[in-house]
N, C-alpha and C positions, 0 to 999 in steps of 0.2 A: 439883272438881266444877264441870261448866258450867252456870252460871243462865242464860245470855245466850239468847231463843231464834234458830234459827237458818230464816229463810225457806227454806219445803221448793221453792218454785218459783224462786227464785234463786239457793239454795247461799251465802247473807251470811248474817252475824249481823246481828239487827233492832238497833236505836238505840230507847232508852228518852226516848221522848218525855212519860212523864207518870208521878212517883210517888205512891202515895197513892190511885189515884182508887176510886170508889165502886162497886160491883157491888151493881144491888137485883134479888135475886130473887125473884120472881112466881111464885104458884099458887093452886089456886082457879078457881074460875068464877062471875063476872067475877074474872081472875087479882089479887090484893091483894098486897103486899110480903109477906114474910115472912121473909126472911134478909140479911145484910147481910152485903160482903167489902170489906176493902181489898185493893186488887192494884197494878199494873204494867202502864203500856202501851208495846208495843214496835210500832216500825214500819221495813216494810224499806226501806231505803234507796235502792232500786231499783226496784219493783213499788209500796208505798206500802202492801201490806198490813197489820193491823195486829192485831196479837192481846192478848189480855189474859192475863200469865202471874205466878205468884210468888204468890197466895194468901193472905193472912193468914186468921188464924182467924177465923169465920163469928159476927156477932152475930144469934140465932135472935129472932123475937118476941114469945118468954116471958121473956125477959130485962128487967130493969126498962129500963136502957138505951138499948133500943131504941126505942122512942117519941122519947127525947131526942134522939136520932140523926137517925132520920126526919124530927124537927120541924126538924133544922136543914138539912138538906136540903130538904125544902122551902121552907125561908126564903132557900136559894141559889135555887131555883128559880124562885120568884115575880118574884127580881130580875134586870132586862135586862141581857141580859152577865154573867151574874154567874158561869157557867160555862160551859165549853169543853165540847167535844163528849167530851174525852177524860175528863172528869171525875165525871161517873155515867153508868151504864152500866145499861140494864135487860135482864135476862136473863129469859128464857120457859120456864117447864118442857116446856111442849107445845108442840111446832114449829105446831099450828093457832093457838095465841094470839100465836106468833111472826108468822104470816101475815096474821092477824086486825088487831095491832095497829101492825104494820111497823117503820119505818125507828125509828132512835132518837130523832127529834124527835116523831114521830108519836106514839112509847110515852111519851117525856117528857108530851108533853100529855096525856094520859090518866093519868101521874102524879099531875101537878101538878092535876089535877081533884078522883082520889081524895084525895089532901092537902090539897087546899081545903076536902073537907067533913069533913073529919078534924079538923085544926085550927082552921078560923076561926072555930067554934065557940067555943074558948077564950079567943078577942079578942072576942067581943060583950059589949057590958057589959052586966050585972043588972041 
């Protein structure tokens, strides 16, 4: 069985340039986290396209977990450099909130906002 994906506009198998990384998906209005994937980023070797394939199983956020998760992601985020572009990844259920909130730096900040008022909460001291 081939896991490798294979660029449909160049005919290559893409190169797995990042394992592990993080898929947060969004829904809701104003869109909130709500699911979590680990995946696989492959990119083609030729064109530079890059897709995200391989899927693990989805942490939902009813699960106690999931909080834990998010809160450590946003502790990668807060910090300069602290991750690559390949390494979270925010996905849109509605292609309008994909438009709305664009590129993935652009979605990142508007992450790292909703996680700002999420967590910092929990650093203020009593």
């Amino acid at each position: 069985m081939r896991t490798t994906p294979v660029c449909i506009h160049c005919s290559l198998p893409m190169t797995n340039i990042s394992v592990g990384a993080t898929i947060i998906s969004m829904y809701m209005d104003p869109p909130q986290p709500y699911k979590l994937w680990r995946t696989d980023i492959y990119k083609c070797p030729q064109c530079s396209n890059e897709v995200a394939a391989g899927y693990g199983t989805p942490t939902p956020k009813h699960l106690p977990e999931f909080d834990e998760y998010l809160e450590e992601i946003w502790d990668t985020l807060k910090t300069p450099y602290g991750v690559s572009d390949n390494d979270i990844i925010i996905e849109y259920e509605k292609a309008t909130d994909s438009i709305l909130y664009g590129s993935n730096s652009r979605s990142r900040s508007y992450l790292l906002g909703l996680l700002n008022k999420r967590f910092s909460k929990k650093e203020e001291p009593n």
